[in-house]
PAZAPA-4460 file (N, C-alpha, C; in steps of 0.05 Angstrom, whole numbers, plus 32768, in hexadecimal, padded with zeros to 4 digits):
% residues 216
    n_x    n_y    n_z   ca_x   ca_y   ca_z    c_x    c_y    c_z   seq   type   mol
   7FE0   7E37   7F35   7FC6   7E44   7F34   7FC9   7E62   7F36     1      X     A
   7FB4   7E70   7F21   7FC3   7E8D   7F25   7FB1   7E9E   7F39     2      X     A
   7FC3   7EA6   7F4C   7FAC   7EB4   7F5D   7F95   7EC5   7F5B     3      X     A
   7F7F   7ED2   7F6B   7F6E   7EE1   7F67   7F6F   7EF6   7F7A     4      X     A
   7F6D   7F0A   7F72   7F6D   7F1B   7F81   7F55   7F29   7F85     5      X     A
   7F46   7F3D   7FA1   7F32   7F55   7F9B   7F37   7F6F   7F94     6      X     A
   7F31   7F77   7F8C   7F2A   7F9D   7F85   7F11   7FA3   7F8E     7      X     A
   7F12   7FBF   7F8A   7EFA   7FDB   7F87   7EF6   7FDB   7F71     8      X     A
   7EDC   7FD1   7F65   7ED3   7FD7   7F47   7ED3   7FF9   7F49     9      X     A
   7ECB   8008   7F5E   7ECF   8024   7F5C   7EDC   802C   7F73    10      X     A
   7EF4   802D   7F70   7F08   803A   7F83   7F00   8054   7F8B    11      X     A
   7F04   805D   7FA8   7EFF   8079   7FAB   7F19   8086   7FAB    12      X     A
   7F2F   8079   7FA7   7F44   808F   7FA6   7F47   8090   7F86    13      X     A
   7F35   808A   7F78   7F33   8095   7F61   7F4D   8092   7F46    14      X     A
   7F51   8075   7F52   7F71   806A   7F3A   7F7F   807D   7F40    15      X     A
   7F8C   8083   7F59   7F9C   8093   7F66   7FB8   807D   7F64    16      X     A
   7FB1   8062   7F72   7FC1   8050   7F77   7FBF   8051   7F95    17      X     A
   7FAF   8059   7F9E   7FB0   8054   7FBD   7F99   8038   7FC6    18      X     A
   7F8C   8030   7FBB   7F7A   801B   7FC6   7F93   8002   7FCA    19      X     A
   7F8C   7FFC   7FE3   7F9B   7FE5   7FEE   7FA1   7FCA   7FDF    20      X     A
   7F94   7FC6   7FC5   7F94   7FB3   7FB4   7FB4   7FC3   7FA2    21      X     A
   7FBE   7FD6   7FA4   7FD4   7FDC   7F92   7FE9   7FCB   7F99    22      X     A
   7FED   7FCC   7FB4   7FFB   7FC3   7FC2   8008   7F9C   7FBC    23      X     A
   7FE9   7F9E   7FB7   7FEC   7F7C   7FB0   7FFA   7F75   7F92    24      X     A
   7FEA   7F87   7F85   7FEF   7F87   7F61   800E   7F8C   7F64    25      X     A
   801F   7FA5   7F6D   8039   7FA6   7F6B   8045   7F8A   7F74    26      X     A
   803A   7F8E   7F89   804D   7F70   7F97   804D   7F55   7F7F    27      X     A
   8040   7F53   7F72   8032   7F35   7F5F   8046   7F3C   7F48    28      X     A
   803F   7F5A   7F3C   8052   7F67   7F29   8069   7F60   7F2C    29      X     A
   8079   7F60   7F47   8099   7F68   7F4B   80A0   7F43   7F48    30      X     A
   8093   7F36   7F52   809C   7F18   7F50   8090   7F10   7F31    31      X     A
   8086   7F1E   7F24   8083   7F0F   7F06   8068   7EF4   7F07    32      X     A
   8059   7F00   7F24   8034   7EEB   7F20   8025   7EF2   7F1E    33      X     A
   801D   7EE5   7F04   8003   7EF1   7EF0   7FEE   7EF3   7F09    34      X     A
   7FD2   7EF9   7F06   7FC2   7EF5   7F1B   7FAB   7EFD   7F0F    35      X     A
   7F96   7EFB   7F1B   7F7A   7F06   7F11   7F70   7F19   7F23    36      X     A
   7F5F   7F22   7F1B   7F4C   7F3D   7F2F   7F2E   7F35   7F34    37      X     A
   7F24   7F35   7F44   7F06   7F38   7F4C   7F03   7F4F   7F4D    38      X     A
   7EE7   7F66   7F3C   7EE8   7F75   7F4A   7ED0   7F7A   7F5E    39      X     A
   7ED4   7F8E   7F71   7EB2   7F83   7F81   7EAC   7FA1   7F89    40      X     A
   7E90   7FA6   7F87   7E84   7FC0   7F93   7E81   7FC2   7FB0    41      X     A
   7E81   7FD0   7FB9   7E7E   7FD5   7FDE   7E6E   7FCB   7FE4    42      X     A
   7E4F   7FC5   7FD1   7E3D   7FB3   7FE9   7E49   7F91   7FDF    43      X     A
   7E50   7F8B   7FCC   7E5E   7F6C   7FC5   7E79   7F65   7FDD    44      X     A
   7E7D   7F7F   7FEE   7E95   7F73   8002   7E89   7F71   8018    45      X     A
   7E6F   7F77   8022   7E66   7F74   8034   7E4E   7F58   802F    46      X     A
   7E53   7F4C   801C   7E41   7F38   8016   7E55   7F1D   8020    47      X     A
   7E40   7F06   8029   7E52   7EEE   8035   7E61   7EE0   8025    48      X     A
   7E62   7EE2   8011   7E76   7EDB   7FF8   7E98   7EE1   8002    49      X     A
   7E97   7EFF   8007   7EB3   7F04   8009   7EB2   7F0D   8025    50      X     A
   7E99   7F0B   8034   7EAA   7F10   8058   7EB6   7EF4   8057    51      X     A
   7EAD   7EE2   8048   7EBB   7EC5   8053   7EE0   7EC4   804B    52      X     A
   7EE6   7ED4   803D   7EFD   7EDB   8035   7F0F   7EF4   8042    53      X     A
   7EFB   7F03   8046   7F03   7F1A   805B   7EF2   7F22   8074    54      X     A
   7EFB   7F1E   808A   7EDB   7F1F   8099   7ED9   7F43   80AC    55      X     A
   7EE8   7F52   8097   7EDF   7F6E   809B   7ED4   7F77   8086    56      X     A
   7ECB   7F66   8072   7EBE   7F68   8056   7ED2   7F81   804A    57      X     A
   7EF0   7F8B   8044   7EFD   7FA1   8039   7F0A   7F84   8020    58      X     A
   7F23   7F9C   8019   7F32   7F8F   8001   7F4E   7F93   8008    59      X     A
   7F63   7F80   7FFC   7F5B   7F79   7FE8   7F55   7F5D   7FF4    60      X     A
   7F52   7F4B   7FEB   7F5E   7F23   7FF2   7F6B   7F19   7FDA    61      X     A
   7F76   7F06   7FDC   7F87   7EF2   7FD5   7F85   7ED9   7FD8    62      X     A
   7F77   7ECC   7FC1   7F71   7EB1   7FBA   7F84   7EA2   7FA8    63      X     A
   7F8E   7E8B   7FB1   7F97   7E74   7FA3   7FA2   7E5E   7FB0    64      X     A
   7F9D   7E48   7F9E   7F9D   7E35   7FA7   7F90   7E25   7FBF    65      X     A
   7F79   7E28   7FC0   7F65   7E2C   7FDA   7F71   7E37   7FF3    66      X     A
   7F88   7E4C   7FF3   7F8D   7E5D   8001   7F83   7E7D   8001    67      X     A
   7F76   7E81   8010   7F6A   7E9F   8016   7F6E   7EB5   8030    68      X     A
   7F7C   7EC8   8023   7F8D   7ED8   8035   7F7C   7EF8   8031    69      X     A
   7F80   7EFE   8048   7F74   7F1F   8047   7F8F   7F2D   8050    70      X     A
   7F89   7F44   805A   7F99   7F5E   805D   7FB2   7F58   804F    71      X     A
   7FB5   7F77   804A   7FD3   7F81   8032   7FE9   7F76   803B    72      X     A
   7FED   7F75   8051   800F   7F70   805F   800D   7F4F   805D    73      X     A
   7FFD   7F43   805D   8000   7F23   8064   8003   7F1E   8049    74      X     A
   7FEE   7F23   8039   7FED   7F1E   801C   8006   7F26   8010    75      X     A
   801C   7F44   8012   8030   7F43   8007   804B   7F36   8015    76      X     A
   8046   7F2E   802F   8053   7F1F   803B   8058   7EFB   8027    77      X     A
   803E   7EF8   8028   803C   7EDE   801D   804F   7ED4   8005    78      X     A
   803E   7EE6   7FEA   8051   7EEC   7FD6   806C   7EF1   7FD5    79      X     A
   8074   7F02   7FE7   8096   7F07   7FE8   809F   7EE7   7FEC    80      X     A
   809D   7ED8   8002   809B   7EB6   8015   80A4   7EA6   7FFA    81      X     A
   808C   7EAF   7FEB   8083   7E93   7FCD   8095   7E9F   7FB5    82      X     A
   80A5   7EAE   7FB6   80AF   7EC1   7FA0   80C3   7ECE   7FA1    83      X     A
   80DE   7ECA   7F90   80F4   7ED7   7F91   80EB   7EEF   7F8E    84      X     A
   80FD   7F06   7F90   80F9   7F23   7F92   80F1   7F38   7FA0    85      X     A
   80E2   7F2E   7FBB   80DA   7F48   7FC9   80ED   7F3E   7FE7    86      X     A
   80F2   7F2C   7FF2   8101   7F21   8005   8125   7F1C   8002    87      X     A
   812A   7F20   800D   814C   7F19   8010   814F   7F03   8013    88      X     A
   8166   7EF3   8005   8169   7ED5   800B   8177   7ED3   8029    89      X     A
   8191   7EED   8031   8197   7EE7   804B   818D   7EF0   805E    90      X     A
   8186   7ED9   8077   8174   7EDC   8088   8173   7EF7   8093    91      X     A
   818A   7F03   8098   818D   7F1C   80A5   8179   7F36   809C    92      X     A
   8186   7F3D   8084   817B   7F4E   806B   8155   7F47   8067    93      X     A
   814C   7F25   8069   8139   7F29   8066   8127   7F30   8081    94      X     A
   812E   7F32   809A   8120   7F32   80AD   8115   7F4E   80B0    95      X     A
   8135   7F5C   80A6   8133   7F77   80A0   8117   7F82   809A    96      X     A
   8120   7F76   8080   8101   7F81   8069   80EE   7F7B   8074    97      X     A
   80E0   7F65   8083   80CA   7F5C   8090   80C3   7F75   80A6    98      X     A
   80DE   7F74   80B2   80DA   7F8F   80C6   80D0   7FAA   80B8    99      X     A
   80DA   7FB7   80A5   80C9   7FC6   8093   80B2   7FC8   8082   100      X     A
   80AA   7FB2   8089   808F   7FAD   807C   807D   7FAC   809B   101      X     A
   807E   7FAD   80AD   8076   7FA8   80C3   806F   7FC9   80D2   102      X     A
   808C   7FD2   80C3   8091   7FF6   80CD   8086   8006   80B8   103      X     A
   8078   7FFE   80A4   8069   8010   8090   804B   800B   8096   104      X     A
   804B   7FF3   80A8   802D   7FED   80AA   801D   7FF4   80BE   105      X     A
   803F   7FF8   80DC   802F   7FF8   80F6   8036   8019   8103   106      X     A
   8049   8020   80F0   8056   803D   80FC   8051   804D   80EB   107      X     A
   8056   8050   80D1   804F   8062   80C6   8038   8068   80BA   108      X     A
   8025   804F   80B2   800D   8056   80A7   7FF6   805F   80BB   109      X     A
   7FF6   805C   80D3   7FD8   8061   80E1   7FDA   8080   80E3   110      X     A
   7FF2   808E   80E6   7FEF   80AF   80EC   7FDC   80B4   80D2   111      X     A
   7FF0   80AA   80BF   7FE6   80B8   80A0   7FCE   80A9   8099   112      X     A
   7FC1   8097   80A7   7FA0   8093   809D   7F9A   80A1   80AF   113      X     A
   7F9E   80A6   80C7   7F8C   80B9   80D7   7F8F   80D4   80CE   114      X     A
   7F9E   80E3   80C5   7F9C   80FF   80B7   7F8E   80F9   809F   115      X     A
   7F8D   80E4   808E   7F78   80E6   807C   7F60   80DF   808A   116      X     A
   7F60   80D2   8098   7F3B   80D1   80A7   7F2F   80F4   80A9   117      X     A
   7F44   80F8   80BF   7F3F   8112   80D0   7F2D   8125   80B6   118      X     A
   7F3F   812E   8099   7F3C   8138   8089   7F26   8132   807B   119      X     A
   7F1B   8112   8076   7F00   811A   8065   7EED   811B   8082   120      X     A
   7EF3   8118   8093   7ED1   8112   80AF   7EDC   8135   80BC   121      X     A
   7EE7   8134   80BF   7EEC   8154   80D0   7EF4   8172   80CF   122      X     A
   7EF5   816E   80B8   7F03   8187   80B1   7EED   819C   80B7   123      X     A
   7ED3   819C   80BF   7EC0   81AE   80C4   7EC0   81B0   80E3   124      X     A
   7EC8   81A1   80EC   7EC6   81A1   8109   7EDA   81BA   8119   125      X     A
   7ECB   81BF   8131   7EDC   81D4   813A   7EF6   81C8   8147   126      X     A
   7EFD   81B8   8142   7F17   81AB   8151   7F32   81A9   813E   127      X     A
   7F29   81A7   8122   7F2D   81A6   8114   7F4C   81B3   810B   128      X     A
   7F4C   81CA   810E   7F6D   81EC   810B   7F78   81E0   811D   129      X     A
   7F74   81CE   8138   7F8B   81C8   814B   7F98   81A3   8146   130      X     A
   7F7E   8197   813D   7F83   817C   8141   7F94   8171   8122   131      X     A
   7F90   817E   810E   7F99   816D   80F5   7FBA   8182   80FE   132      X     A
   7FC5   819A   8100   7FDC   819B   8101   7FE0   8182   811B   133      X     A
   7FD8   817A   8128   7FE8   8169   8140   7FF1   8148   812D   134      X     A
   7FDE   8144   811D   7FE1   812E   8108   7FF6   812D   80F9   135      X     A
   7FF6   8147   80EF   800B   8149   80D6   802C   814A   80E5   136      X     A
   802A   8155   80FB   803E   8151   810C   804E   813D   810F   137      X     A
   8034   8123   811B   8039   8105   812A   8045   80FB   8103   138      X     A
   803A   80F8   80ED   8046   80FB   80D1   8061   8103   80D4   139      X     A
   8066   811A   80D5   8080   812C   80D1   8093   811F   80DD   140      X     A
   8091   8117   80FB   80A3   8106   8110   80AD   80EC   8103   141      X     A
   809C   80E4   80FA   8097   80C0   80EE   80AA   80C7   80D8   142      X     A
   80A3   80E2   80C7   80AB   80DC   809F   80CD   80ED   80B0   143      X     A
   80D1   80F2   80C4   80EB   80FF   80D0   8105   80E8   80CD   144      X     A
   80F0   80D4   80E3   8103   80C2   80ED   810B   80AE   80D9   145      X     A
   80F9   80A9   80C2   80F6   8096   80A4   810F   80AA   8091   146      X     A
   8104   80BA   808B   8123   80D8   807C   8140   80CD   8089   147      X     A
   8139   80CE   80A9   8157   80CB   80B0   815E   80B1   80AB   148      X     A
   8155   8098   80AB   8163   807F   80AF   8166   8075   8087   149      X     A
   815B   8082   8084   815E   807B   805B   8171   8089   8055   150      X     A
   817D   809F   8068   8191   80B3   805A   8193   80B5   8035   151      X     A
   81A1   80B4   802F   81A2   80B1   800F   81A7   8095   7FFC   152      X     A
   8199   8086   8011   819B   8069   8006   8182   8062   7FE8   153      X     A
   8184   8053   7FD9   816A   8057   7FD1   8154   8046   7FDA   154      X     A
   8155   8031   7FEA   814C   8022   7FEF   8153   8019   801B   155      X     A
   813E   800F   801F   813F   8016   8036   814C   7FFE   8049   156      X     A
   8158   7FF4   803A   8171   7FD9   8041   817B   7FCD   8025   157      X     A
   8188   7FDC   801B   8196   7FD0   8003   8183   7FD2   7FF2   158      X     A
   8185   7FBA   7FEA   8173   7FB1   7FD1   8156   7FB5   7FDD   159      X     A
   8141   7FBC   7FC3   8122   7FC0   7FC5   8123   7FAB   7FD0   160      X     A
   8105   7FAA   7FDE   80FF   7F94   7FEF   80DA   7F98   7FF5   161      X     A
   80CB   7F81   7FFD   80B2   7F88   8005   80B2   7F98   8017   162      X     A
   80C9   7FA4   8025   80C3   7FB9   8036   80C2   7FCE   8030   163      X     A
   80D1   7FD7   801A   80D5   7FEE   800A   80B5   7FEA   7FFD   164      X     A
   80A2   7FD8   7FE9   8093   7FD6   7FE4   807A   7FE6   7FFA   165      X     A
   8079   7FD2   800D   806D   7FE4   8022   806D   8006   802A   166      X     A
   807C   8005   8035   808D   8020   8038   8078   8037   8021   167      X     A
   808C   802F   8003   8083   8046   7FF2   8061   8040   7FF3   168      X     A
   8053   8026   7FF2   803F   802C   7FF5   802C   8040   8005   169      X     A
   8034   8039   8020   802D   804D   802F   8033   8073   8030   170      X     A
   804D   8072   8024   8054   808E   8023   8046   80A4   8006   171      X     A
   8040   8092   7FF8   8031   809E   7FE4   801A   80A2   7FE9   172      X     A
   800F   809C   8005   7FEE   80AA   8007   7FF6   80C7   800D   173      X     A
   8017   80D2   801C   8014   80E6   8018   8013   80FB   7FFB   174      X     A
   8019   80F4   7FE9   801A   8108   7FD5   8010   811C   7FD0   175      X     A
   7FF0   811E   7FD3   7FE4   8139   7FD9   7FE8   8145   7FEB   176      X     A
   7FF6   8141   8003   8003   8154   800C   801F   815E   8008   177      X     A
   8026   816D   8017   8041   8174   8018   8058   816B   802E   178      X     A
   8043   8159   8037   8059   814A   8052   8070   813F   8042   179      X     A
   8079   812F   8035   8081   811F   8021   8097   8132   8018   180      X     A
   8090   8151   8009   80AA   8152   8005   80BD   8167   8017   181      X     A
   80B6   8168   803B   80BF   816F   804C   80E5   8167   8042   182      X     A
   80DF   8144   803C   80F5   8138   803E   80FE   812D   8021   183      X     A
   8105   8135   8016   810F   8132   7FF7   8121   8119   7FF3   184      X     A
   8126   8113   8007   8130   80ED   8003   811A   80DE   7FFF   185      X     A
   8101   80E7   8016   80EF   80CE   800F   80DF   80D8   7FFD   186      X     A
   80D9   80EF   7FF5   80D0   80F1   7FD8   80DA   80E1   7FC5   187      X     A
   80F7   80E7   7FC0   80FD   80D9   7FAB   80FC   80BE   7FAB   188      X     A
   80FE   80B0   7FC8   80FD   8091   7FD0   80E5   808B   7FC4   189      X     A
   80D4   8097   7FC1   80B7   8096   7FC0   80B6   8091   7F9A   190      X     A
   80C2   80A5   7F8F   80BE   80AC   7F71   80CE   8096   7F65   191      X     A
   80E7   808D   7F71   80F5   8075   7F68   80DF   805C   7F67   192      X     A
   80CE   8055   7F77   80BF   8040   7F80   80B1   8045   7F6B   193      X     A
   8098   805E   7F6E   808B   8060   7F58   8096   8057   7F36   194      X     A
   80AF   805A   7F30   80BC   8058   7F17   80C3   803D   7F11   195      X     A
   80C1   8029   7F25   80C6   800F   7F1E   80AA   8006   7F08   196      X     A
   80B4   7FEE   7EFF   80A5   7FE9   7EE5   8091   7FDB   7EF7   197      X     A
   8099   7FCD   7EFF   8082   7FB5   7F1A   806D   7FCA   7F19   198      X     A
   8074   7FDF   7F2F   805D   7FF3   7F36   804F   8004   7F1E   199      X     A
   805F   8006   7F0D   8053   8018   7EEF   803C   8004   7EE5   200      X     A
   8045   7FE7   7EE6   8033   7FD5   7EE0   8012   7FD2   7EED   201      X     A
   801D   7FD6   7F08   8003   7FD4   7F1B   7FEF   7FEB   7F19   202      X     A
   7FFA   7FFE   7F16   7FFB   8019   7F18   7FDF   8018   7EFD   203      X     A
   7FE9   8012   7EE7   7FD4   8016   7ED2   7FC5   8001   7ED3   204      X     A
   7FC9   7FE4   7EDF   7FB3   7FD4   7EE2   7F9E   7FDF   7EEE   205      X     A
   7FA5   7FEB   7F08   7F89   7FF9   7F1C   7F7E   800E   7F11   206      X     A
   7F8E   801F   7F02   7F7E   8039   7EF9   7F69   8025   7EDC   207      X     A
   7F7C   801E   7ECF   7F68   800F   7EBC   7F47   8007   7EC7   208      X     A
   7F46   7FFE   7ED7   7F30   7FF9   7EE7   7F15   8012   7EF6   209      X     A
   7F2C   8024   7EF8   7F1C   803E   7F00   7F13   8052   7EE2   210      X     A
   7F1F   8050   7ECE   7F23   8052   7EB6   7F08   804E   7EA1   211      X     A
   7F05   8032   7EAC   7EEF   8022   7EA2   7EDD   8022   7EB4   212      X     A
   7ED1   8023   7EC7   7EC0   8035   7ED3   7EB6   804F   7ECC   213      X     A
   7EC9   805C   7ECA   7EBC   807D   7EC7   7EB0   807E   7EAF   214      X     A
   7EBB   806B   7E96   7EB7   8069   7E84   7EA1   805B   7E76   215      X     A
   7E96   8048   7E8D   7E84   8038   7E88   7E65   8037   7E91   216      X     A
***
């Protein structure tokens, strides 16, 4: 059965590739499973249709086979489980990767959503000149300690892996800034990921979508 997936009929990161549904599309891409898209407007995720599928009414989910899964990490967890290519066959190697998908989700991403919060809700506030450098900091420490342990590897245990998937996911919300190319390994860790065909694939599926919206 081929799965179903949700989207943002209108993404606000604007076919950037940052809506949390990319995440899923690469992952489906890299194992070679076709899949389908729902797409849904902001008040259709807050409708009982899909809190019954997600019960924070967000995106993306993952339907098949009367199996229904929410959040990004379980959903690309899953896929890796049912699918050669994002997991290691030896146990070692793959615990690894699990562990990096765990460390893109629980360590490095909350600084860098909270400097993007801070930035669209606060930047007028008078707290503002002291509190976002303290952010970009707690960032800097995090994208420090990630630089040092990838040294010049390209991949962050050998072979790509869903953790690497993860990982670059999360590190490409930095782009508009300049945190990112502090460290010119994980830039380029970043630009290698971006260059895979999986993600080139995903990549124009979602914009396609934002594409036809603006357009429509």
């Amino acid at each position: 059965m081929t799965p179903t997936i949700t989207a943002f009929v209108n993404s606000p990161d604007r076919g950037r590739g940052l809506a949390r549904d990319m995440r899923v599309r690469w992952a489906l891409e890299e194992v070679g499973e076709p899949y389908k898209v729902r797409l849904l407007s902001f008040a259709e995720m807050k409708e009982p249709a899909h809190l019954a599928l997600h019960p924070f009414g967000q995106i993306p989910t993952y339907e098949e086979d009367g199996l229904a899964l929410f959040e990004t990490g379980a959903i690309v967890f899953h896929i890796a489980e049912h699918h050669a290519g994002l997991l290691p066959v030896e146990p070692h190697a793959r615990a690894r990767a699990i562990t990096w998908m765990f460390a893109a989700l629980n360590t490095m991403e909350p600084p860098i959503l909270e400097r993007e919060y801070a930035m669209l809700t606060e930047r007028d506030k008078p707290w503002a000149t002291e509190r976002l450098p303290m952010l970009e900091d707690r960032i800097r420490n995090r994208l420090g300690a990630l630089s040092v342990r990838l040294g010049e590897a390209d991949w962050l245990d050998s072979a790509f892996s869903a953790g690497d998937l993860m990982m670059a996911g999360v590190l490409l919300r930095l782009k508009s800034s300049n945190l990112l190319d502090e460290h010119p390994n994980l830039a380029a860790y970043v630009a290698r990921a971006e260059a895979r065909p999986a993600y080139q694939r995903a990549f124009a599926a979602q914009l396609a979508v934002f594409t036809a919206t603006e357009n429509g």
